[in-house]
C-alpha positions as CSV (number, residue, x, y, z in Angstrom):
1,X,-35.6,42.7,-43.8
2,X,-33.8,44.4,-41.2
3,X,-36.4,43.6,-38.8
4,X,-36.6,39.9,-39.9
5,X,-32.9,39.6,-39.6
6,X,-33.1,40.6,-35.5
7,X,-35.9,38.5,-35.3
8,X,-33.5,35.7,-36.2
9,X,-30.6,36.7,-34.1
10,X,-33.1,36.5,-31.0
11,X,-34.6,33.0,-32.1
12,X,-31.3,31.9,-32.1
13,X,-30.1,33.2,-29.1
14,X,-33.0,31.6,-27.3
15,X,-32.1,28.2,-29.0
16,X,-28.2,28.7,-27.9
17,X,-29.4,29.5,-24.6
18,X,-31.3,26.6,-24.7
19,X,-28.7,24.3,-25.4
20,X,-26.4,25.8,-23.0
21,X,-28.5,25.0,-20.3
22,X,-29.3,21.4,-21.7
23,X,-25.7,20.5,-21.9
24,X,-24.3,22.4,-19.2
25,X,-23.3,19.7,-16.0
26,X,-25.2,20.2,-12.7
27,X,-24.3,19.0,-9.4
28,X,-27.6,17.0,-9.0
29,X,-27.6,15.2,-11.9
30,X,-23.6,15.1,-13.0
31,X,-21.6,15.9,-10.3
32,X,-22.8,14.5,-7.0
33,X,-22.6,11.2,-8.5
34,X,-19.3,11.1,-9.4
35,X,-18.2,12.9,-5.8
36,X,-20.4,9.8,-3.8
37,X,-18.6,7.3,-5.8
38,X,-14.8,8.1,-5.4
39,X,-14.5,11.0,-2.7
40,X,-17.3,11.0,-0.2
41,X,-15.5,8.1,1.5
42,X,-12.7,10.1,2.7
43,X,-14.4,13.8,2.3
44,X,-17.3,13.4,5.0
45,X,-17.5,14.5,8.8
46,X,-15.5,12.8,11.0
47,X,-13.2,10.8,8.1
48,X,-9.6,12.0,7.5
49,X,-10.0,14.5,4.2
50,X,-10.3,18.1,5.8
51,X,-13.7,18.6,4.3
52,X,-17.0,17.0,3.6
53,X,-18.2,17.0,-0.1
54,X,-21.7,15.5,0.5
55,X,-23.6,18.5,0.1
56,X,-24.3,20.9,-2.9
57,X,-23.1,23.4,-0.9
58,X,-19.9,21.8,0.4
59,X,-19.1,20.9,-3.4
60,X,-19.9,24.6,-5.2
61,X,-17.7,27.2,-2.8
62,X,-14.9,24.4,-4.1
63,X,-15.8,23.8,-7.5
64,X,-12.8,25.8,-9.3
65,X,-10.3,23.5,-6.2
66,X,-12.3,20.3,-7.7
67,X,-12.1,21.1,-11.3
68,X,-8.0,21.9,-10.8
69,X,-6.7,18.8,-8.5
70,X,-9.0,16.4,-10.5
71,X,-7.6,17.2,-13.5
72,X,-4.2,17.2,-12.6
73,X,-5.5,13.8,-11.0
74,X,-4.2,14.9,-7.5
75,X,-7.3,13.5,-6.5
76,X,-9.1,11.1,-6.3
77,X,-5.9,9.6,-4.8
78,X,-5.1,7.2,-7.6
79,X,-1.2,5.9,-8.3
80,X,-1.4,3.2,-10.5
81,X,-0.7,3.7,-14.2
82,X,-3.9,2.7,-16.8
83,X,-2.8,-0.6,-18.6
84,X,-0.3,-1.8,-15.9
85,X,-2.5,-4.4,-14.1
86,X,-6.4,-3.9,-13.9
87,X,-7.2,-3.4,-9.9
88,X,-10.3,-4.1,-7.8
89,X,-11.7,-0.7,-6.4
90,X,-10.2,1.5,-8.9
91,X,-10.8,5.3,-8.2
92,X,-9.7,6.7,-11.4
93,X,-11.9,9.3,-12.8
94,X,-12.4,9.2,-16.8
95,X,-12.0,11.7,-18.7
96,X,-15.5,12.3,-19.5
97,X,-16.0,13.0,-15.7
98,X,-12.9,14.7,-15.6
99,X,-15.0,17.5,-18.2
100,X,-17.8,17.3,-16.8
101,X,-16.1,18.5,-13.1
102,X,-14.1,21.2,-15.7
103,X,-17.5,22.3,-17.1
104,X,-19.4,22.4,-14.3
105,X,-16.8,25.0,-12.4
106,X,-16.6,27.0,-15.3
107,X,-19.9,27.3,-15.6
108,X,-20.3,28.5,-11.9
109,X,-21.1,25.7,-10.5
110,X,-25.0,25.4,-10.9
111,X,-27.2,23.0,-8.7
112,X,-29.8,21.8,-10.9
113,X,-33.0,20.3,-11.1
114,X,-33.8,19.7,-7.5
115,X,-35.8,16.5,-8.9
116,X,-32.4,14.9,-10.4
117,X,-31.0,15.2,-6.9
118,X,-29.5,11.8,-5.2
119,X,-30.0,11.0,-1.5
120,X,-25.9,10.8,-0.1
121,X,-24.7,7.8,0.5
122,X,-24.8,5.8,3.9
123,X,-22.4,4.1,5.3
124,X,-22.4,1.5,7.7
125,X,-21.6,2.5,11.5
126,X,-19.5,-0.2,13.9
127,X,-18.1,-3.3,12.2
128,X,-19.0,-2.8,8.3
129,X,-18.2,-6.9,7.6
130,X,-20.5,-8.1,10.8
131,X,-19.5,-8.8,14.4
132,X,-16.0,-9.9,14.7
133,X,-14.9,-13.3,16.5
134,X,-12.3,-11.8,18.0
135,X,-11.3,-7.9,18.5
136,X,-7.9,-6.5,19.2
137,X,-7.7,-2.9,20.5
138,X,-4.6,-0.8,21.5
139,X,-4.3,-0.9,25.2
140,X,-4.0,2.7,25.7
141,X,-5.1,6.1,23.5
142,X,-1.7,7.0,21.6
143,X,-1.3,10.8,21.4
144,X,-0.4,12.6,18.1
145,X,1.1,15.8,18.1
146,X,-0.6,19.0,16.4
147,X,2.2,19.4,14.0
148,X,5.9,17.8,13.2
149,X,6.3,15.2,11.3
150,X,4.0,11.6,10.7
151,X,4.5,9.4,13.1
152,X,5.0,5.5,12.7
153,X,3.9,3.4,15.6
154,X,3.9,-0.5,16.2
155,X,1.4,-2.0,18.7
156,X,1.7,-5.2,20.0
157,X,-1.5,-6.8,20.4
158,X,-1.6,-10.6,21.8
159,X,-3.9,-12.8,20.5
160,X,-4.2,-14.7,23.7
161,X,-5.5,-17.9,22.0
162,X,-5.8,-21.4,23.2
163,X,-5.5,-23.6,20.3
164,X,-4.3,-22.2,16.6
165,X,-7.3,-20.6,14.6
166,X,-7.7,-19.3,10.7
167,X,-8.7,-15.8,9.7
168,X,-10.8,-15.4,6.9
169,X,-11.1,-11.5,7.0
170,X,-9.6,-8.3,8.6
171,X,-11.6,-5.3,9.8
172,X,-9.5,-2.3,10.9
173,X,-11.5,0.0,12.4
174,X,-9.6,3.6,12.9
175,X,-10.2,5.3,16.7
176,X,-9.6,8.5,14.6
177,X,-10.0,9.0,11.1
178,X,-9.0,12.5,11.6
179,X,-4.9,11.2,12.3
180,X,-5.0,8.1,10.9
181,X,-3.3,7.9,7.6
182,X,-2.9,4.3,7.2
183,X,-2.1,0.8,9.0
184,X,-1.1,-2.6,8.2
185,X,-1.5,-5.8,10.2
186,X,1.5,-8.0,11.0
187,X,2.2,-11.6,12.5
188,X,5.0,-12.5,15.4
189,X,5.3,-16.1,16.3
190,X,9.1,-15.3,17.8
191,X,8.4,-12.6,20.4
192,X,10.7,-10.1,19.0
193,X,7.6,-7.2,19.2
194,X,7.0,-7.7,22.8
195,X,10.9,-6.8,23.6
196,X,10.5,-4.0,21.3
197,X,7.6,-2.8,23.3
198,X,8.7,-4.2,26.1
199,X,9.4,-0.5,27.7
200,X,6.9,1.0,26.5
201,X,3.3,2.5,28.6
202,X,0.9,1.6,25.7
203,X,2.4,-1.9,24.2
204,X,3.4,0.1,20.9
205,X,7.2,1.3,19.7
206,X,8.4,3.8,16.9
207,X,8.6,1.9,13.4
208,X,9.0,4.0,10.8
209,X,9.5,2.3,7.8
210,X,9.1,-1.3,8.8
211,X,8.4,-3.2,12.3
212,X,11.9,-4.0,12.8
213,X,11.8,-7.8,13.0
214,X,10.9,-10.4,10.5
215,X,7.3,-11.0,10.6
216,X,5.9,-14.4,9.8
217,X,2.9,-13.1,7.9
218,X,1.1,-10.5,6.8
219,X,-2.7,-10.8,7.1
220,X,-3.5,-7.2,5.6
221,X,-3.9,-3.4,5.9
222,X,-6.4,-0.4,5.7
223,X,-6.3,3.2,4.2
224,X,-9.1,5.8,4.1
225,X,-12.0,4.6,1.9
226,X,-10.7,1.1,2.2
227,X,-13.7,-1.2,2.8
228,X,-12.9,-5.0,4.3
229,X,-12.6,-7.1,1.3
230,X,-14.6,-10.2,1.2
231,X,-13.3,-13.7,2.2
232,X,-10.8,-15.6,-0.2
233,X,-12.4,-18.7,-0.9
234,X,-10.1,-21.6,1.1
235,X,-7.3,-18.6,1.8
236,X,-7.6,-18.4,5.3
237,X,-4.6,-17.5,7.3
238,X,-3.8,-19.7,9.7
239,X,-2.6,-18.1,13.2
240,X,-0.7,-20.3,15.6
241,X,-1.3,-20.5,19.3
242,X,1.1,-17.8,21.2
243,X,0.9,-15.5,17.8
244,X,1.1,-11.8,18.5
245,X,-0.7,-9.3,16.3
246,X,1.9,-6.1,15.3
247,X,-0.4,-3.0,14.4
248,X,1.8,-0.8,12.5
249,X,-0.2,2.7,12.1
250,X,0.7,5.9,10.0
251,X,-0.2,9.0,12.0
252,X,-0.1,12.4,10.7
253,X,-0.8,15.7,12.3
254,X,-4.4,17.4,12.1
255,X,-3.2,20.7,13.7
256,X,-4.3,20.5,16.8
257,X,-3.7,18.1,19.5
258,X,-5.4,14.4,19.0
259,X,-5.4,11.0,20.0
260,X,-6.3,7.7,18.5
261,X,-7.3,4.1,19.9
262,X,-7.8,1.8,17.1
263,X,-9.0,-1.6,17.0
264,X,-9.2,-4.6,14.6
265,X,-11.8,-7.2,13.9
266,X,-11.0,-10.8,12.9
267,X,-13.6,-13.4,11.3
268,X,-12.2,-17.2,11.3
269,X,-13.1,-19.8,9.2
270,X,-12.2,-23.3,8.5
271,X,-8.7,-24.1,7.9
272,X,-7.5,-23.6,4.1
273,X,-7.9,-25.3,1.2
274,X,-5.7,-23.2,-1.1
275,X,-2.1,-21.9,-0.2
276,X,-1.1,-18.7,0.4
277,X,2.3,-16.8,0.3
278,X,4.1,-13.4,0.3
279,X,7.3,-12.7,-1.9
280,X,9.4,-10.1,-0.6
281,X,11.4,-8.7,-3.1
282,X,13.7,-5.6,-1.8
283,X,17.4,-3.7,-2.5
284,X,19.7,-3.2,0.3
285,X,22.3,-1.2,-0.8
286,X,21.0,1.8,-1.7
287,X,23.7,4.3,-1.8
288,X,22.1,7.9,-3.3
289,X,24.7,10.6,-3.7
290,X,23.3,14.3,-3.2
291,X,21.5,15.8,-5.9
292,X,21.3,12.7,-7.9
293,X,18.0,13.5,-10.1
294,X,17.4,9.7,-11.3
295,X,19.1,7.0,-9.0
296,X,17.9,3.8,-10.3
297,X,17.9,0.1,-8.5
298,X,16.7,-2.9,-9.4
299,X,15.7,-6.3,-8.0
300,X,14.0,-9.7,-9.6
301,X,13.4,-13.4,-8.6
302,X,12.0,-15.8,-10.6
303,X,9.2,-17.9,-9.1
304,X,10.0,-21.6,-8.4
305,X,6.5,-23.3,-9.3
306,X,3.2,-22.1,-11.2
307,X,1.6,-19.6,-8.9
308,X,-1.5,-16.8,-9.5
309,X,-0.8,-13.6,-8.3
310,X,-3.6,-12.0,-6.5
311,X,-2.1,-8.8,-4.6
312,X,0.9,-6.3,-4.6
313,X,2.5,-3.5,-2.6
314,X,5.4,-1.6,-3.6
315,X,7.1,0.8,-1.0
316,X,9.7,3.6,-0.5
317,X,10.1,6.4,1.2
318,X,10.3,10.3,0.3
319,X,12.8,10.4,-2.7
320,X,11.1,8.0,-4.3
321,X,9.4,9.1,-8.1
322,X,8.6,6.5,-10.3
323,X,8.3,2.6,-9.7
324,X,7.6,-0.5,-12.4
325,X,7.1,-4.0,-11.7
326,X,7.1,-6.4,-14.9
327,X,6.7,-10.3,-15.1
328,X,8.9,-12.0,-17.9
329,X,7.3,-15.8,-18.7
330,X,9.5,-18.2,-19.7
331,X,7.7,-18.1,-23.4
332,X,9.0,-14.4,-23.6
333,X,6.2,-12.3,-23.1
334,X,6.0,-9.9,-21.0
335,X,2.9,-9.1,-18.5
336,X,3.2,-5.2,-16.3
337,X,2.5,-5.3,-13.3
338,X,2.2,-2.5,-11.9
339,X,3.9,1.4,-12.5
340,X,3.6,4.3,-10.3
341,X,5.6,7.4,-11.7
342,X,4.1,10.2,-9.5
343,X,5.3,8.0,-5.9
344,X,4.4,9.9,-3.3
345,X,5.0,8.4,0.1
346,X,1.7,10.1,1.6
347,X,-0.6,7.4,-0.9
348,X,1.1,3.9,-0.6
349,X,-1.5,1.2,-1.1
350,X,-2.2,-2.1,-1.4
351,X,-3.4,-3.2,-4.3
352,X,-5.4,-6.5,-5.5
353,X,-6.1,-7.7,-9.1
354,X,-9.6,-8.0,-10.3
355,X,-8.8,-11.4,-11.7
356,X,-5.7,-12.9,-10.5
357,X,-2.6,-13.5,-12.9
358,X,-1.5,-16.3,-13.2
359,X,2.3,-16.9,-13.7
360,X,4.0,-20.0,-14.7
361,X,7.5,-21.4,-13.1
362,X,10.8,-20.0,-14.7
363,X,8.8,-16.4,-14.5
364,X,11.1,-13.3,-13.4
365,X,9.7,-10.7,-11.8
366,X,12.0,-7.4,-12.2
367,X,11.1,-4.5,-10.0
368,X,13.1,-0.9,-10.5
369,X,12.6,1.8,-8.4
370,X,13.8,5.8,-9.5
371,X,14.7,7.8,-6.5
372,X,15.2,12.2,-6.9
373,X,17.5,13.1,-4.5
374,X,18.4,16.7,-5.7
375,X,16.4,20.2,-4.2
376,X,14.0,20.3,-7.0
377,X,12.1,17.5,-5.6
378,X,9.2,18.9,-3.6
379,X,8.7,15.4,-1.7
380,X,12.7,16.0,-0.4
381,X,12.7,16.2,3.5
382,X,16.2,17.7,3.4
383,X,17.6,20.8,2.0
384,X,20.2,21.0,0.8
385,X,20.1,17.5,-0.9
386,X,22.1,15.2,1.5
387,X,23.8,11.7,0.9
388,X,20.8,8.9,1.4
389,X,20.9,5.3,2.1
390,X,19.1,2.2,3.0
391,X,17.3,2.0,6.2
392,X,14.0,2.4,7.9
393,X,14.2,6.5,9.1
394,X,13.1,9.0,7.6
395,X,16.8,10.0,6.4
396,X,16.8,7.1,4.8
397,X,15.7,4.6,1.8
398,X,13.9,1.5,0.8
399,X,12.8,-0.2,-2.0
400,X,10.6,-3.2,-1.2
401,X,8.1,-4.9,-2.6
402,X,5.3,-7.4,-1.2
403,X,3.6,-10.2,-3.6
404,X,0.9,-12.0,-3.1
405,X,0.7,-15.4,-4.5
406,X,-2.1,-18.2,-4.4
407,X,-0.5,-22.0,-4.8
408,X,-3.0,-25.2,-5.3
409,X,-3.3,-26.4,-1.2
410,X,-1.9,-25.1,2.3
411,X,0.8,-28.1,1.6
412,X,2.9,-26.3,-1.7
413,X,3.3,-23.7,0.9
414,X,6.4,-24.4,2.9
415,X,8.2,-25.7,0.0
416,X,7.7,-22.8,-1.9
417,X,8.7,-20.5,1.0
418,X,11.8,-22.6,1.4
419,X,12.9,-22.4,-2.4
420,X,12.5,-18.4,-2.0
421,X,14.4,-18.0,0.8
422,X,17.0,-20.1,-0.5
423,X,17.1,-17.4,-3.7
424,X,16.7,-14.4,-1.1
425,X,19.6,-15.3,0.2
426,X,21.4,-16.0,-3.2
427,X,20.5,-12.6,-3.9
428,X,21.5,-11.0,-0.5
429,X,24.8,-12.3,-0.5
430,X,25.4,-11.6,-4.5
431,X,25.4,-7.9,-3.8
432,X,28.6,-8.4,-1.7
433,X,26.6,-8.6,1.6
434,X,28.4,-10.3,4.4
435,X,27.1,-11.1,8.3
436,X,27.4,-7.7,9.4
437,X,24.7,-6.5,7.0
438,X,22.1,-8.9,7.9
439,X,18.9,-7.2,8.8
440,X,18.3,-6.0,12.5
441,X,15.8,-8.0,14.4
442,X,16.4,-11.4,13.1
443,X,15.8,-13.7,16.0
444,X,19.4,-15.0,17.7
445,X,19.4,-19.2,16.3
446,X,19.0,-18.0,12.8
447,X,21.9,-15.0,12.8
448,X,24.0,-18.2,14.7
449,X,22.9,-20.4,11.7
450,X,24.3,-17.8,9.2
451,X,27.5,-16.9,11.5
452,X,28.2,-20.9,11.3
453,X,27.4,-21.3,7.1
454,X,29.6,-18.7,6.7
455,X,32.6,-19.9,8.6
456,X,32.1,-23.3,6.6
457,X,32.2,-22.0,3.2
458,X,34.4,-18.6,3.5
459,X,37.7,-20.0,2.9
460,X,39.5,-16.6,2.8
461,X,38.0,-15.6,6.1
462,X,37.1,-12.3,4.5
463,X,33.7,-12.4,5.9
464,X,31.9,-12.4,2.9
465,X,31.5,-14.9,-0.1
466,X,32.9,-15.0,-3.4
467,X,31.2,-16.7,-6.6
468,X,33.3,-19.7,-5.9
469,X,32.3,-19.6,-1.9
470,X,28.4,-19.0,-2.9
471,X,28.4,-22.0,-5.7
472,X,29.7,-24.5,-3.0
473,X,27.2,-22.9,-0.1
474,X,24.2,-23.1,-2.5
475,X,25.3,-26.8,-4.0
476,X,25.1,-27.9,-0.1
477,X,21.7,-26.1,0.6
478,X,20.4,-27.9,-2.5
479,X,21.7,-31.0,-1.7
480,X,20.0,-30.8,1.8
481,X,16.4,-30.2,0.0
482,X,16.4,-33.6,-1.9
């Protein structure tokens, strides 16, 4: 018996063993595939991660660092909350890959079958949409630093058209994935870029935070892994003759000295057939004593006509934490958004639906940012906590948002941008604002428009405008649009 009774210890040892190695993940047939499909575009030579993850051996001397920032879901760089809008390109890892990354590191990280093994993926060299019709490049190479802090540069690129033209796509193509942290593409039609630059050896300026002028559009971005999106059926942009293109890039050090010289690919179409807008919702008067742990502000507008929303990108700066956006029909339900509550300024993003939502008139859009200003918060540039307000340094805050909408043809376009502007500027002067806090870089005839309105309506010459003063500016305004 007693010899029967060891025999059956080792028969089951054998079939545990067994099991183990039937269910335990391997890199070739678990692992790799979920690494190639959410991290090798940023974790490969020459891209911006600090280390390729396209190998076996690249993956297993990291295995107990993957298993630890996946499942804190540090990476793969993800913000976006599950069930607050459903976004194209999602990289969020399920929890079933999250275990099997757990139980592959804890189980030493084993290789497997070399027959289960995947061929890396490829990626396309040059222009990964085709051959542009028309490429912009920064003039000259920009150097970045080998340590410090990011740095935000604008360049001014002129399209040097002859007649106006309509983009279809945008291709940013980094000069140096190892510095670049992220760009995005603005429009000048008034100039105000080229005085910026106007000093300046390589066409660019410092613009942390913002360009520092009102752009007239917005035609896109790019952030590591980012692939061009394809065209927008009939949403071309259109681009007017004597339009410059304002390349604001994110730089951050590598630890060594660098230098970057990026350029950016444009594909034009046929003029629209759709419209497309941007809503700008923001809060100027951020005022965030020190050590405040949970300064809220909010901002809402409420759209003028049916409109589907295809796009959105929230942004703020360091103290920034947690950030919802919710749409309130007129019917009285409610559809999120979007809600980051881990911000961190170093993964801001721009994100598009995978179905656009579509919102009828009447809807208000609510937006509330939550800002930690005290020491505890790791993301604080300053310590001790100091008192933080609204502006485009470092030292300071923001809390803007960008939406964008689809209307029925190119023609709903400028009355829609009208009626917001009109309500932009309801809300701008409801928080008490006057003409000394209109935002810098606002091109001379429009500040002189505003200096005159004001003069008309303020009838206590206090410089700014009561509720009685607004109701009669806003009664004219209206009476001017019919």
């Amino acid at each position: 018996m007693k010899i029967l009774a060891i025999l059956c210890s080792a028969a089951m040892a054998v079939v545990a063993a067994g099991a183990a190695t039937l269910t335990t993940p391997t890199f070739n047939k678990d692992i790799a595939p979920i690494l190639y499909q959410n991290c090798a575009t940023c974790h490969r030579p020459g891209e911006v991660a600090p280390f390729s993850l396209l190998t076996y051996q690249d993956a297993a001397k990291r295995a107990a660092l993957l298993a630890a920032v996946t499942e804190k879901r540090v990476m793969p760089p993800w913000k976006p909350e599950p069930g607050y809008g459903s976004f194209a390109n999602e990289r969020r890892l399920s929890d079933a890959q999250l275990a099997l990354i757990r139980e592959w590191a804890k189980a030493g990280a084993p290789e497997g079958d070399a027959r289960d093994k995947q061929a890396p993926p490829v990626f396309p060299e040059g222009w990964a949409g085709g051959q542009p019709d028309k490429i912009l490049t920064v003039g000259q190479k920009f150097a970045v630093s080998p340590d410090g802090p990011d740095q935000y540069r604008c360049f001014v690129l002129p399209m040097d058209i002859d007649s106006d033209v309509y983009v279809s796509t945008m291709e940013f193509r980094p000069g140096n994935r190892r510095v670049v942290h992220h760009a995005l593409v603005f429009l000048d039609s008034s100039g105000a870029a080229r005085k910026l630059a106007a000093d300046s050896h390589d066409g660019g300026y410092p613009c942390f935070g913002g360009v520092g002028f009102p752009p007239s559009g917005m035609i896109g971005g790019w952030a590591p892994g980012a692939t061009p999106p394809p065209a927008t059926g009939g949403m071309a942009h259109a681009i007017a003759k004597g339009t410059d293109v304002v390349l604001q890039i994110h730089y951050h050090p590598s630890g060594k000295p660098e230098d970057d010289q990026s350029s950016l690919g444009l594909h034009f179409s046929g003029p629209p057939t759709k419209g497309r807008a941007g809503i700008v919702m923001s809060y100027r008067r951020i005022d965030i004593p020190a050590g405040d742990s949970h300064y809220v502000v909010k901002s809402e507008v409420t759209l003028p006509r049916d409109v589907d929303l295809f796009g959105i990108t929230p942004h703020a700066h360091y103290l920034g934490k947690d950030m919802r956006v919710n749409a309130y029909l007129p019917d009285g339900t409610t559809k999120p958004l979007i809600w980051i509550k881990d911000w961190d300024f170093n993964w801001q993003g721009q994100y598009r639906y995978q179905q656009p939502i579509s919102l009828p008139k009447g809807t208000r859009i609510e937006l509330e940012y939550v800002y930690d200003n005290s020491d505890d918060n790791p993301h604080n540039p300053t310590h001790p906590a100091v008192h933080v307000t609204y502006g485009e340094e470092t030292k300071n805050e923001m809390a803007v948002l960008f939406l964008s909408v689809a209307l029925p043809t190119p023609a709903d376009v400028p009355p829609f941008q009208q009626a917001m502007r009109l309500q932009y500027l309801e809300s701008f002067l409801a928080e008490g604002n006057g003409i000394a806090d209109l935002p810098p870089g606002l091109p001379a005839a429009q500040v002189e428009r505003y200096k005159r309105m004001f003069q008309m309506f303020d009838k206590n010459g206090d410089g700014k405008l009561d509720a009685e003063e607004r109701a009669a500016l806003f009664q004219f305004l209206r009476g001017l649009r019919q």
